[in-house]
CHARMM internal coordinates of N, CA and C (Angstrom, degrees):
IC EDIT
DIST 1 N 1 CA 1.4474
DIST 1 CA 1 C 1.5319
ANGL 1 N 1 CA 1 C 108.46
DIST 1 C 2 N 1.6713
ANGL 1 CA 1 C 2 N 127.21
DIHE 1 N 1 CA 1 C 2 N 145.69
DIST 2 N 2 CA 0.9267
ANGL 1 C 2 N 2 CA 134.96
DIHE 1 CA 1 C 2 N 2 CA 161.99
DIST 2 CA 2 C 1.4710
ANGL 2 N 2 CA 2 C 131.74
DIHE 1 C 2 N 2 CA 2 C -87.21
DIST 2 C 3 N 1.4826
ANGL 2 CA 2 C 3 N 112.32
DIHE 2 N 2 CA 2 C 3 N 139.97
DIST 3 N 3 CA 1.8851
ANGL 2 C 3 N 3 CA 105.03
DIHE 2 CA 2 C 3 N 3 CA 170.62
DIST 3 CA 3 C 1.5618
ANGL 3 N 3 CA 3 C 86.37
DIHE 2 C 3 N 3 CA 3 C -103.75
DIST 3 C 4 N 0.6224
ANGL 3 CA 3 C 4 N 139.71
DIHE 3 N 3 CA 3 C 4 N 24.35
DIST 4 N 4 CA 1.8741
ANGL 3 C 4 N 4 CA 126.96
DIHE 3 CA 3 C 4 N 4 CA 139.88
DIST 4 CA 4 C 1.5646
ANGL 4 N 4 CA 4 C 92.32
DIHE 3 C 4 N 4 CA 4 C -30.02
DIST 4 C 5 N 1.5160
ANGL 4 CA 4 C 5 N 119.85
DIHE 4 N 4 CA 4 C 5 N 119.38
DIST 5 N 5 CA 1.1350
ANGL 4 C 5 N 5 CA 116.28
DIHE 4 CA 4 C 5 N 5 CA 149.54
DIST 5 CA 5 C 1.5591
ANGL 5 N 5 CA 5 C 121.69
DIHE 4 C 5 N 5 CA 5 C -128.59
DIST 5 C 6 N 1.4949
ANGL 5 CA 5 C 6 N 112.17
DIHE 5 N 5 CA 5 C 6 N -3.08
DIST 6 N 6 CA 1.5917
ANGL 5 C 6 N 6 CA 110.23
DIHE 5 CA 5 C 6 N 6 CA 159.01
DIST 6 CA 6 C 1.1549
ANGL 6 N 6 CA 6 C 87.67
DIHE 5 C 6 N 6 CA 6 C -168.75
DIST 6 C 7 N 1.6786
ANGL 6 CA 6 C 7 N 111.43
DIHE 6 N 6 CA 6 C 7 N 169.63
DIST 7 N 7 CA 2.0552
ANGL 6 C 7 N 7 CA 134.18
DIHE 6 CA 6 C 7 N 7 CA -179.94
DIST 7 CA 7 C 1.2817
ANGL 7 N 7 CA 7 C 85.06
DIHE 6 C 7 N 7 CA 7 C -121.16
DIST 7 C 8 N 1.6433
ANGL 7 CA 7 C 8 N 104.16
DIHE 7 N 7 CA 7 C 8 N 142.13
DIST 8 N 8 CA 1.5897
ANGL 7 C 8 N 8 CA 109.64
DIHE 7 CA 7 C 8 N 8 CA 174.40
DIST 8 CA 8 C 1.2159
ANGL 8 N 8 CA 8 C 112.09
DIHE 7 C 8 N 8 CA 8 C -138.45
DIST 8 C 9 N 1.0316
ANGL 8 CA 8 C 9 N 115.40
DIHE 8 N 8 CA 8 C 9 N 132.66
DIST 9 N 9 CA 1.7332
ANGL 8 C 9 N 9 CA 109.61
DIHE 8 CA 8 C 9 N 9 CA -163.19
DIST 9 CA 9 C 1.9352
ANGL 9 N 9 CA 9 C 101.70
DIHE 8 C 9 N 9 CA 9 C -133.56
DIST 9 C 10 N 1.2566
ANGL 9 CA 9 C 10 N 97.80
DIHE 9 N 9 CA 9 C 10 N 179.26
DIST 10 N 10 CA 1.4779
ANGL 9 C 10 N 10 CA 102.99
DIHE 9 CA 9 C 10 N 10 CA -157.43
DIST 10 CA 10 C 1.3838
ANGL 10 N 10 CA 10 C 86.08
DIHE 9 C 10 N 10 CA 10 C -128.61
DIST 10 C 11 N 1.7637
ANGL 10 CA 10 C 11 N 132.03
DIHE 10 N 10 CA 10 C 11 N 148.76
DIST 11 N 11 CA 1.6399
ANGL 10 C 11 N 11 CA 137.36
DIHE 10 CA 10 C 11 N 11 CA 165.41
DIST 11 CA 11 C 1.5198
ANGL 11 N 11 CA 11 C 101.37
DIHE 10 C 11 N 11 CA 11 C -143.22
DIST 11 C 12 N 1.5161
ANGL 11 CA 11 C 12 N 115.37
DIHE 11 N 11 CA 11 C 12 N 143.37
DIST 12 N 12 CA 0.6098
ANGL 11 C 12 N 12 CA 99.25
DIHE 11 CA 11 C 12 N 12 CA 177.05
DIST 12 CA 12 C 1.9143
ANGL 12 N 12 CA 12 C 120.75
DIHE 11 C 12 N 12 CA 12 C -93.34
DIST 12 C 13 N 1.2582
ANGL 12 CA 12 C 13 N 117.87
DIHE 12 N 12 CA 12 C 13 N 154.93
DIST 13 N 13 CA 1.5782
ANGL 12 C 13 N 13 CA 129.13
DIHE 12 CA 12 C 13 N 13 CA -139.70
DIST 13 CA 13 C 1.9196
ANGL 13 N 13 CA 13 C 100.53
DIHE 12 C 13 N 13 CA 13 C -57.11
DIST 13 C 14 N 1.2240
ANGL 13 CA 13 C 14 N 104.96
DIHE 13 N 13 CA 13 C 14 N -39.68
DIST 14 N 14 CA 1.6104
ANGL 13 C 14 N 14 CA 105.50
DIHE 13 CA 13 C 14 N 14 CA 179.30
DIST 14 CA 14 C 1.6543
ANGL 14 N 14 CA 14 C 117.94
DIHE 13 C 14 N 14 CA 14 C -91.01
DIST 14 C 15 N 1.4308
ANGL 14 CA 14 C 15 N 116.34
DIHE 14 N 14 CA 14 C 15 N 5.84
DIST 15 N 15 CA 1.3360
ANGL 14 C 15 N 15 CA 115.15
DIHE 14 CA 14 C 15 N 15 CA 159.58
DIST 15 CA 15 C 1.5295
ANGL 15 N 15 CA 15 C 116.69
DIHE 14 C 15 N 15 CA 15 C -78.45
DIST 15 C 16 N 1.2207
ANGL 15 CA 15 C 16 N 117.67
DIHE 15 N 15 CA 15 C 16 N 101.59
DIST 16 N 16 CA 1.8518
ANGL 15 C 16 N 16 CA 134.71
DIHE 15 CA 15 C 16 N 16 CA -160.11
DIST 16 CA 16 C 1.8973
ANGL 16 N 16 CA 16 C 93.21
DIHE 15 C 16 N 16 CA 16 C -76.84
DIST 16 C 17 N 1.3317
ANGL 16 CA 16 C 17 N 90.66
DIHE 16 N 16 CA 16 C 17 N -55.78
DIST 17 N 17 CA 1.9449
ANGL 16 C 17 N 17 CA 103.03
DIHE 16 CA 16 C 17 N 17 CA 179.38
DIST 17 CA 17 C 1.2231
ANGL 17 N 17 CA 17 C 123.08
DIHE 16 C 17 N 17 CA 17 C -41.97
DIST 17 C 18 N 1.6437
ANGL 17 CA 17 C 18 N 95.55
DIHE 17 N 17 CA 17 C 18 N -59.49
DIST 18 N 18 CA 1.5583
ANGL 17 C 18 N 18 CA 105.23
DIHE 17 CA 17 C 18 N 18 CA 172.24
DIST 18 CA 18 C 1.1449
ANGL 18 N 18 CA 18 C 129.49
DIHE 17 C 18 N 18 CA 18 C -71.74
DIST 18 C 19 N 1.4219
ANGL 18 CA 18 C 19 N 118.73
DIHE 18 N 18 CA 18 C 19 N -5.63
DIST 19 N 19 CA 1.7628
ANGL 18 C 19 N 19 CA 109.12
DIHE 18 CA 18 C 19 N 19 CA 173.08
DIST 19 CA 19 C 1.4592
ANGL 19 N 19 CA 19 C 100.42
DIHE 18 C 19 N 19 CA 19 C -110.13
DIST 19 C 20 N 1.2858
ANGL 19 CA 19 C 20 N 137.73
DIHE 19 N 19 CA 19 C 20 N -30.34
DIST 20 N 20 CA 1.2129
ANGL 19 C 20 N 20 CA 121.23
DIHE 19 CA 19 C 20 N 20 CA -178.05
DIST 20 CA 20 C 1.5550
ANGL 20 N 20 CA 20 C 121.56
DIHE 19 C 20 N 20 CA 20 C -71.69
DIST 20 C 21 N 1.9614
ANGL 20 CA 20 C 21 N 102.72
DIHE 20 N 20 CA 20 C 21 N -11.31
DIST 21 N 21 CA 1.8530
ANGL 20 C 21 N 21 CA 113.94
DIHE 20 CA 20 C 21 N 21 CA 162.72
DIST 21 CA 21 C 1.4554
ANGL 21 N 21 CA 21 C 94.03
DIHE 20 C 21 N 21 CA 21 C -60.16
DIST 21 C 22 N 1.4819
ANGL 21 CA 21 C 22 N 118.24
DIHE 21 N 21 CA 21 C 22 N -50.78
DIST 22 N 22 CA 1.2184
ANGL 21 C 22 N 22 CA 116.99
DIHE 21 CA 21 C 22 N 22 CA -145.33
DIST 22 CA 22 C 1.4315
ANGL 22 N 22 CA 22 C 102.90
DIHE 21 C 22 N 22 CA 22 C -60.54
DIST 22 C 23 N 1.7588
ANGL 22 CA 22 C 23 N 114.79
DIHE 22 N 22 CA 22 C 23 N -64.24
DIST 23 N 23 CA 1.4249
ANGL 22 C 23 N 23 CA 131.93
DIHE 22 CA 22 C 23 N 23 CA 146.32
DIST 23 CA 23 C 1.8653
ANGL 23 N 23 CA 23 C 116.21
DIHE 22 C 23 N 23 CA 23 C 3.37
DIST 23 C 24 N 0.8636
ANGL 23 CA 23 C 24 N 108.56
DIHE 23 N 23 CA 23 C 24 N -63.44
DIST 24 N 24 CA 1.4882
ANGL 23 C 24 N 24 CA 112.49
DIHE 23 CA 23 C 24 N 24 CA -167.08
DIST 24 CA 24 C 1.7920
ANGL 24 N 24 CA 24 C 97.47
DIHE 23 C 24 N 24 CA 24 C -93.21
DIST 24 C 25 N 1.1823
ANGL 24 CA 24 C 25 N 124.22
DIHE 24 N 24 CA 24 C 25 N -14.72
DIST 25 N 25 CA 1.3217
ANGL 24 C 25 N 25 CA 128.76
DIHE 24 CA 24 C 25 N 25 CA 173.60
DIST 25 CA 25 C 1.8382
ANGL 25 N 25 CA 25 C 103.63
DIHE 24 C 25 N 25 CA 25 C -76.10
DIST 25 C 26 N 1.3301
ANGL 25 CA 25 C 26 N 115.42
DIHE 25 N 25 CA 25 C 26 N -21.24
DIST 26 N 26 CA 1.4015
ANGL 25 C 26 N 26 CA 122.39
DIHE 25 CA 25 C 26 N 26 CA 171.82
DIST 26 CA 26 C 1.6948
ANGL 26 N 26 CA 26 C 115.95
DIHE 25 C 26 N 26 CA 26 C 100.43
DIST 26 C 27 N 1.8274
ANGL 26 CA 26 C 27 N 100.89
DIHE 26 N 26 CA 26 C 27 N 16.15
DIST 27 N 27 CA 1.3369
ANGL 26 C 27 N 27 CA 113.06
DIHE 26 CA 26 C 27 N 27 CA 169.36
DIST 27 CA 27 C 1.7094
ANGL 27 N 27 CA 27 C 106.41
DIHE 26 C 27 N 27 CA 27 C -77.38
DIST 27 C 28 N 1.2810
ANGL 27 CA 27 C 28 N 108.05
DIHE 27 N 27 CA 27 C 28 N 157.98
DIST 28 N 28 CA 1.7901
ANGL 27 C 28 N 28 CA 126.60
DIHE 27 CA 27 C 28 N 28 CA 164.03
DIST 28 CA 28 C 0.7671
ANGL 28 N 28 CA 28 C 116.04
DIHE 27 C 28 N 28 CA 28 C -142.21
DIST 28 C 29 N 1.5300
ANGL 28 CA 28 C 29 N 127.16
DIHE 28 N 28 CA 28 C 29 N 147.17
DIST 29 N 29 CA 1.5175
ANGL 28 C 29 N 29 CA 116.37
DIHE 28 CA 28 C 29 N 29 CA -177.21
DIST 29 CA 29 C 1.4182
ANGL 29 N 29 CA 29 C 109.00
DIHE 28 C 29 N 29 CA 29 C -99.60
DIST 29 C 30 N 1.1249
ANGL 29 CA 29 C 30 N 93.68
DIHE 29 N 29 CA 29 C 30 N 163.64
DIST 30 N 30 CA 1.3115
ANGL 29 C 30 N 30 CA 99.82
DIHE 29 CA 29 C 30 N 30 CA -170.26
DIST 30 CA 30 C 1.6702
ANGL 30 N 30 CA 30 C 111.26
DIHE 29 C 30 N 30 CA 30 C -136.51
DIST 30 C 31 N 1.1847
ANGL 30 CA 30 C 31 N 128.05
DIHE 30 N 30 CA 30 C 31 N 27.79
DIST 31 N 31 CA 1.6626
ANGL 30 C 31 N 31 CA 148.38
DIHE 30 CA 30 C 31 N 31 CA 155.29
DIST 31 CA 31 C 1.0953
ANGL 31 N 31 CA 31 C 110.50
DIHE 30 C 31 N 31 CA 31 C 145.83
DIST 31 C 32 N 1.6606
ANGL 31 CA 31 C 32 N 109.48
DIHE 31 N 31 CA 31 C 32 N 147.86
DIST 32 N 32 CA 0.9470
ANGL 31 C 32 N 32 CA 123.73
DIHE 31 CA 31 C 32 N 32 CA 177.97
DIST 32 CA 32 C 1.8113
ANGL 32 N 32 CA 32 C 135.50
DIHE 31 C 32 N 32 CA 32 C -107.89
DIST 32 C 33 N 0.7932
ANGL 32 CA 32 C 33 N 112.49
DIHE 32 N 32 CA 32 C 33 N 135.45
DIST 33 N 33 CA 1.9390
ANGL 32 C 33 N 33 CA 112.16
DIHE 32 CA 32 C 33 N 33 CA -175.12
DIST 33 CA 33 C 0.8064
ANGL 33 N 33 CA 33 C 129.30
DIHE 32 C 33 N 33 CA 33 C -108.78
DIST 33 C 34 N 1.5585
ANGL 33 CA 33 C 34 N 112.43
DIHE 33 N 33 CA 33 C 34 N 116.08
DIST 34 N 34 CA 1.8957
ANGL 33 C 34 N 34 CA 121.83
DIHE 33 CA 33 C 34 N 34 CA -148.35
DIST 34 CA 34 C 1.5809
ANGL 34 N 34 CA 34 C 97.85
DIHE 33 C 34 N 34 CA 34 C -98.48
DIST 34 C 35 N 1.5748
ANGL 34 CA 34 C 35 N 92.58
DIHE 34 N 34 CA 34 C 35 N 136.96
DIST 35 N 35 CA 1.6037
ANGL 34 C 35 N 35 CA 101.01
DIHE 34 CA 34 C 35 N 35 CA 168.43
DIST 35 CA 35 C 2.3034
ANGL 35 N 35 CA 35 C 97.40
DIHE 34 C 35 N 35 CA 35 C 68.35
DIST 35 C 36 N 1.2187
ANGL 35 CA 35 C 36 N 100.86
DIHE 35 N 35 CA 35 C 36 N 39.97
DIST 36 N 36 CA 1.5917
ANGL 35 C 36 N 36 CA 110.23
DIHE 35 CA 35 C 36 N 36 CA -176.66
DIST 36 CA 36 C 1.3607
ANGL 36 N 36 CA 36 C 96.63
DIHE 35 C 36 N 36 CA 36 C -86.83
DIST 36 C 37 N 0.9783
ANGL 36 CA 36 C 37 N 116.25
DIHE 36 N 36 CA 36 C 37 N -37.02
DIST 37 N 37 CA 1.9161
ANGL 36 C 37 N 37 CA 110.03
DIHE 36 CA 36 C 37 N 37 CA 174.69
DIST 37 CA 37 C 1.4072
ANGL 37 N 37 CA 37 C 126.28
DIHE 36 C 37 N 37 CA 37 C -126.28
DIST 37 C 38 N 1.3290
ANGL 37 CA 37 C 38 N 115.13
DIHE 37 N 37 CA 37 C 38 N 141.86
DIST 38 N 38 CA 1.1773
ANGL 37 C 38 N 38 CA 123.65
DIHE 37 CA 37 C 38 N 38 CA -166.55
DIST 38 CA 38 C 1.9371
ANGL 38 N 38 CA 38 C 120.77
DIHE 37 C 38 N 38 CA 38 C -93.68
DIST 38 C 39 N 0.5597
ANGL 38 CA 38 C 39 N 136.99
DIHE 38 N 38 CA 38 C 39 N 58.60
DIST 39 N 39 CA 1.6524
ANGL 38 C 39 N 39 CA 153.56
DIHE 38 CA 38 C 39 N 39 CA -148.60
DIST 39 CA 39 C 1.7230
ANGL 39 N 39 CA 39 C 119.27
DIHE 38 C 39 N 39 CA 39 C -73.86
DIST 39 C 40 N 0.8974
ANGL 39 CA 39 C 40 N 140.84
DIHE 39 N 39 CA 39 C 40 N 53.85
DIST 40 N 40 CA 1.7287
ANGL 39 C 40 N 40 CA 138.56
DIHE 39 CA 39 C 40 N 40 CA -141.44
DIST 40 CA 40 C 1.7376
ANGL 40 N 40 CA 40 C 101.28
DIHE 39 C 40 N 40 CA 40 C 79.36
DIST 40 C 41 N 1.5532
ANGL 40 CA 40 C 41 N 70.04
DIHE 40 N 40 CA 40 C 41 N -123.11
DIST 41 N 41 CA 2.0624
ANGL 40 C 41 N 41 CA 90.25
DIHE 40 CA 40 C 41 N 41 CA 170.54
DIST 41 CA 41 C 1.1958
ANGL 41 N 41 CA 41 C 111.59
DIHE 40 C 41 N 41 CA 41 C -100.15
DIST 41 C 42 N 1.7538
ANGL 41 CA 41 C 42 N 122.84
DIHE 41 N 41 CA 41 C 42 N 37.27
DIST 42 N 42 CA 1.6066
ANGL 41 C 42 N 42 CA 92.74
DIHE 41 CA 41 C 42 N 42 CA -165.85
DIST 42 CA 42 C 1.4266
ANGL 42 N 42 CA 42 C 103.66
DIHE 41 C 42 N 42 CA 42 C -156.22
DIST 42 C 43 N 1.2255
ANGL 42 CA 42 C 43 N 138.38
DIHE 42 N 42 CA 42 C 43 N 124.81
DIST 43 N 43 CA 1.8688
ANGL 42 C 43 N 43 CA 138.18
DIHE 42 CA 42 C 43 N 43 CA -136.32
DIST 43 CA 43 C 1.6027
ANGL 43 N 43 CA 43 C 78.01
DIHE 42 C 43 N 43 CA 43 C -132.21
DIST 43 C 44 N 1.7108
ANGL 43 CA 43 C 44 N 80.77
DIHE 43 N 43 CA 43 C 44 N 134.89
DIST 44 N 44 CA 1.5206
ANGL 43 C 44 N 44 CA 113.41
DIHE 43 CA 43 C 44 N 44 CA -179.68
DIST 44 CA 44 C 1.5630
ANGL 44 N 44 CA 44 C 123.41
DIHE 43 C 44 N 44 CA 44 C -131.16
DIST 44 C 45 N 1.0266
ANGL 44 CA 44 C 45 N 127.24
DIHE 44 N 44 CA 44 C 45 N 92.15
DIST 45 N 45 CA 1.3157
ANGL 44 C 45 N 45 CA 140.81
DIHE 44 CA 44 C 45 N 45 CA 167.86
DIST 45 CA 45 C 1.7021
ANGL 45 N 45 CA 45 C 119.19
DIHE 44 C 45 N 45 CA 45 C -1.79
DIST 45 C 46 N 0.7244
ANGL 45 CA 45 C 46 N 100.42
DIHE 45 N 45 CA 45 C 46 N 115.22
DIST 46 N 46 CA 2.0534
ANGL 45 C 46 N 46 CA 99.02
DIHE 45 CA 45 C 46 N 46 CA 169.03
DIST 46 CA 46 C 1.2242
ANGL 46 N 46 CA 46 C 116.66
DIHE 45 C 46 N 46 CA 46 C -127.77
DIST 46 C 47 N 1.5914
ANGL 46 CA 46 C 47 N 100.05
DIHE 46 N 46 CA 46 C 47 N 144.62
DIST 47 N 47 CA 1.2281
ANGL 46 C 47 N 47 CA 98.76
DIHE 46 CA 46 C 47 N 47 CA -155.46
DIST 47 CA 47 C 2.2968
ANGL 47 N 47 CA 47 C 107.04
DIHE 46 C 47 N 47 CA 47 C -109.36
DIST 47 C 48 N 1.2264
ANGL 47 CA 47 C 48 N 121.23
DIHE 47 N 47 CA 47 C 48 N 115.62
DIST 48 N 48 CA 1.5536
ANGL 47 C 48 N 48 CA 102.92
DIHE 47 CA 47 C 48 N 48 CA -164.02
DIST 48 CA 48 C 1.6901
ANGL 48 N 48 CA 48 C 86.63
DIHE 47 C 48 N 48 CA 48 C -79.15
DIST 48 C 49 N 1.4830
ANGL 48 CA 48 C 49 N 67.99
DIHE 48 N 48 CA 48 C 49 N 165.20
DIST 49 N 49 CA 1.8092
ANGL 48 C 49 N 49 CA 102.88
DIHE 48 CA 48 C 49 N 49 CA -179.00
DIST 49 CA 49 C 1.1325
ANGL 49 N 49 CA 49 C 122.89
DIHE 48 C 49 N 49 CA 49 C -130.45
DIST 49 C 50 N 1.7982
ANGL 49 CA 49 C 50 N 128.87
DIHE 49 N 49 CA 49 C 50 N 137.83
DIST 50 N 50 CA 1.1974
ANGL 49 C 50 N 50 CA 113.05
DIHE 49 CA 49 C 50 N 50 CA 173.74
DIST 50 CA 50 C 1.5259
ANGL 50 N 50 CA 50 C 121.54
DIHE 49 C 50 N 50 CA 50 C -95.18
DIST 50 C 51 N 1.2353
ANGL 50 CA 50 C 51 N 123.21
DIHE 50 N 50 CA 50 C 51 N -160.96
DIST 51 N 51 CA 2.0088
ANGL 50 C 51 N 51 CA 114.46
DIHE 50 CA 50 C 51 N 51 CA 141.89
DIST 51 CA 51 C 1.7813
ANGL 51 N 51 CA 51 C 77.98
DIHE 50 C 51 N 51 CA 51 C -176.91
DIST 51 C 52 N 1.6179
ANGL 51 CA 51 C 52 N 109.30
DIHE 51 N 51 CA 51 C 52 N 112.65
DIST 52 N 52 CA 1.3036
ANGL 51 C 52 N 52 CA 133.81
DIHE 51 CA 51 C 52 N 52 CA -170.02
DIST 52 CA 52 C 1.6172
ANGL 52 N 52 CA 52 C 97.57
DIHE 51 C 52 N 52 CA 52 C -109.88
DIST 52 C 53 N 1.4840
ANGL 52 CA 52 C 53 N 106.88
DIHE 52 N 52 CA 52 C 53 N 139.08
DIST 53 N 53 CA 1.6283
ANGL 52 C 53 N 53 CA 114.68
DIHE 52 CA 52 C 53 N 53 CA -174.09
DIST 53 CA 53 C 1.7202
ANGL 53 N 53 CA 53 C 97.17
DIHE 52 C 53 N 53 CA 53 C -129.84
DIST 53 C 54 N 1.3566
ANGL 53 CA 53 C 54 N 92.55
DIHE 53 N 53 CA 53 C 54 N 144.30
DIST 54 N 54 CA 1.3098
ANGL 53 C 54 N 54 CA 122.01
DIHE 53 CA 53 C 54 N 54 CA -179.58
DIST 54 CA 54 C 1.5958
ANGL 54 N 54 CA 54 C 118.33
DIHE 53 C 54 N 54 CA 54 C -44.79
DIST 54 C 55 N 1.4145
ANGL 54 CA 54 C 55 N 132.13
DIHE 54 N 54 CA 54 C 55 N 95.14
DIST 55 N 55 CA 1.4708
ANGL 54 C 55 N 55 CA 129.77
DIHE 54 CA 54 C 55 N 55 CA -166.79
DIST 55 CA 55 C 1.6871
ANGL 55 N 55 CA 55 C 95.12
DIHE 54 C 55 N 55 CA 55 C -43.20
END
COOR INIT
IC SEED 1 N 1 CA 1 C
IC BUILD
């Protein structure tokens, strides 16, 4: 038996593709963290995600 009790993953906030895979994969987010990455000169928001399984 597993204690897997959720996968949590991180996207970053303006990838539309990648969260609505995530979305239909049965992830939600569950907060987001502004200015989480630093990119050249220019900080981009990510947004965490859960996908929680049934104890």
């Amino acid at each position: 038996m597993s204690d897997l009790r959720s996968l949590r993953i991180c996207v970053e906030a303006n990838n539309r593709a990648a969260i609505d895979l995530y979305e239909a994969l049965g992830f939600t987010a569950w907060a987001v963290e502004k200015q989480a990455l630093l990119v050249g000169d220019h900080f981009h928001d990510e947004i965490h995600m859960r996908l929680d399984f049934a104890p």
